[in-house]
C-alpha positions as CSV (number, residue, x, y, z in Angstrom):
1,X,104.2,-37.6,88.1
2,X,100.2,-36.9,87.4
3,X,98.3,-34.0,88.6
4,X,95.0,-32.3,88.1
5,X,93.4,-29.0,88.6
6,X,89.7,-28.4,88.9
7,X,88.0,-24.9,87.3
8,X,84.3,-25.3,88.7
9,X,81.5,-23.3,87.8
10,X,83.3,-20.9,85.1
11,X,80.5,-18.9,83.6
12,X,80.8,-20.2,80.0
13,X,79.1,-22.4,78.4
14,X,80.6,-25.8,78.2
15,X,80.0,-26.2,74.2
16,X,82.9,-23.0,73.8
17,X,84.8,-23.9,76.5
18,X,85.3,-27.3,74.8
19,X,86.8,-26.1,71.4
20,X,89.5,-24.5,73.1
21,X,90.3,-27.4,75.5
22,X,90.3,-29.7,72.3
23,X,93.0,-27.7,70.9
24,X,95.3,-28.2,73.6
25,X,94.9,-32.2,74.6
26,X,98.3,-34.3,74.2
27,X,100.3,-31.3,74.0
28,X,102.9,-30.6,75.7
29,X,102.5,-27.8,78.1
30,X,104.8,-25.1,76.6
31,X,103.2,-26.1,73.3
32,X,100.1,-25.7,75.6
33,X,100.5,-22.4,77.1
34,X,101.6,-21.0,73.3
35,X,98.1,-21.8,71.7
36,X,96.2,-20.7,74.8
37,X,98.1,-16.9,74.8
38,X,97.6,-16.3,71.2
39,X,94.0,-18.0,71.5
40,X,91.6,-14.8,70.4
41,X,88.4,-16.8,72.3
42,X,87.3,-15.8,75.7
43,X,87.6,-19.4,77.0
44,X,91.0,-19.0,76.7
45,X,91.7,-17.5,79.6
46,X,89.6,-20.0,82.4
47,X,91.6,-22.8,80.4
48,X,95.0,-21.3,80.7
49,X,94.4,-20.6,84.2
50,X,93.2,-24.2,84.8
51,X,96.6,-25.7,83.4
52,X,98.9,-23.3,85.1
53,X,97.3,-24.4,88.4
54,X,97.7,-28.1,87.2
55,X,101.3,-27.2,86.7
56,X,101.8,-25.5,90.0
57,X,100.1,-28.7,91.8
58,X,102.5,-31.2,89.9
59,X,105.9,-28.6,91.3
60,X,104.1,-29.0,94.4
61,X,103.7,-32.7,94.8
62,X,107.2,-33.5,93.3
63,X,109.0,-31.1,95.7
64,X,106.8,-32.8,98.8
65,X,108.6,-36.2,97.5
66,X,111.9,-34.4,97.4
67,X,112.1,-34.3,93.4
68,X,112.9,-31.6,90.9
69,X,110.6,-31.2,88.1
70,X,111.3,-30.2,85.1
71,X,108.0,-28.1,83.3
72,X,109.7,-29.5,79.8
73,X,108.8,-32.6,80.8
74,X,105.3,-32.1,81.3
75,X,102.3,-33.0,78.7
76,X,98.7,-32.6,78.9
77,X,97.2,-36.0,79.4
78,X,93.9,-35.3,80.0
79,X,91.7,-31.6,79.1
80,X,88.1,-32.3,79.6
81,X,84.7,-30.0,80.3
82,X,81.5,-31.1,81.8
83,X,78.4,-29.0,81.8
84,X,77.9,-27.2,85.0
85,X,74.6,-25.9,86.6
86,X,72.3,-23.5,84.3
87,X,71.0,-20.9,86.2
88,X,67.6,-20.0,85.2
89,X,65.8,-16.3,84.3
90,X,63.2,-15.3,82.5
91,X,62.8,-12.3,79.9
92,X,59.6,-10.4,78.8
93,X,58.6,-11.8,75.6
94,X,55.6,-10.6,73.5
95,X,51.8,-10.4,74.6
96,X,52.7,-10.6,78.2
97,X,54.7,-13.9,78.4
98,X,58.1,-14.7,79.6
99,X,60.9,-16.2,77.4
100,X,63.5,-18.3,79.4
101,X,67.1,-17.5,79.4
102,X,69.6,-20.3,80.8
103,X,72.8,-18.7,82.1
104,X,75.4,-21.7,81.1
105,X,78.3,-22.8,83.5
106,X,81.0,-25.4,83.1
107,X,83.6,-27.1,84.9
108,X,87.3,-27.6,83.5
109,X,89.4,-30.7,84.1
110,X,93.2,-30.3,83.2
111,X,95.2,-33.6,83.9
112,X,99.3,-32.8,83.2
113,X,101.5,-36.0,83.2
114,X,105.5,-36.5,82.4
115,X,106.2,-37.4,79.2
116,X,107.1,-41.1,79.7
């Protein structure tokens, strides 16, 4: 039973968004959700999100089939982050010129799989 959840456009750059999702690939989801509440970084929180909802689609498509599924049985199989759109402003710099400032975004791919 595989199922995927989709956070699109957090407002985090992907860079910090990845160290915490590295933390938490091949574990099993208990295991997952532990590190992710005691995480102190902000990313935390847009990851642990992310995998709850891939947990909730995975109940979801098993009791569409008529199945029981046990959240034990669950792993992470996949935890990935692509780079998002930047969005682009400008701050005044020195002797009348502008100094760019790219606002980062990222989207979160968590893929939860039975353990078999």
């Amino acid at each position: 039973m595989e199922a995927k959840a989709i956070a699109r456009y957090v407002s985090m750059s992907a860079h910090k968004v990845r160290m915490v999702v590295d933390q938490i690939r091949g574990r099993s989801v208990n295991e997952a959700y532990a590190i992710l509440n005691y995480s102190k970084k902000a990313a935390a929180r847009p990851v642990s999100k992310t995998l709850r909802s891939a947990v909730a689609n995975a109940q979801f498509k098993a009791q569409e089939e008529g199945k029981v599924l046990d959240v034990d049985q669950l792993r992470v199989r996949e935890a990935f982050v692509d780079e998002g759109p930047s969005l682009k402003r400008w701050r005044a710099a020195a002797q009348g010129r502008a100094a760019p400032i790219r606002r980062r975004t990222s989207h979160i791919t968590v893929v939860v799989d039975t353990k078999e």
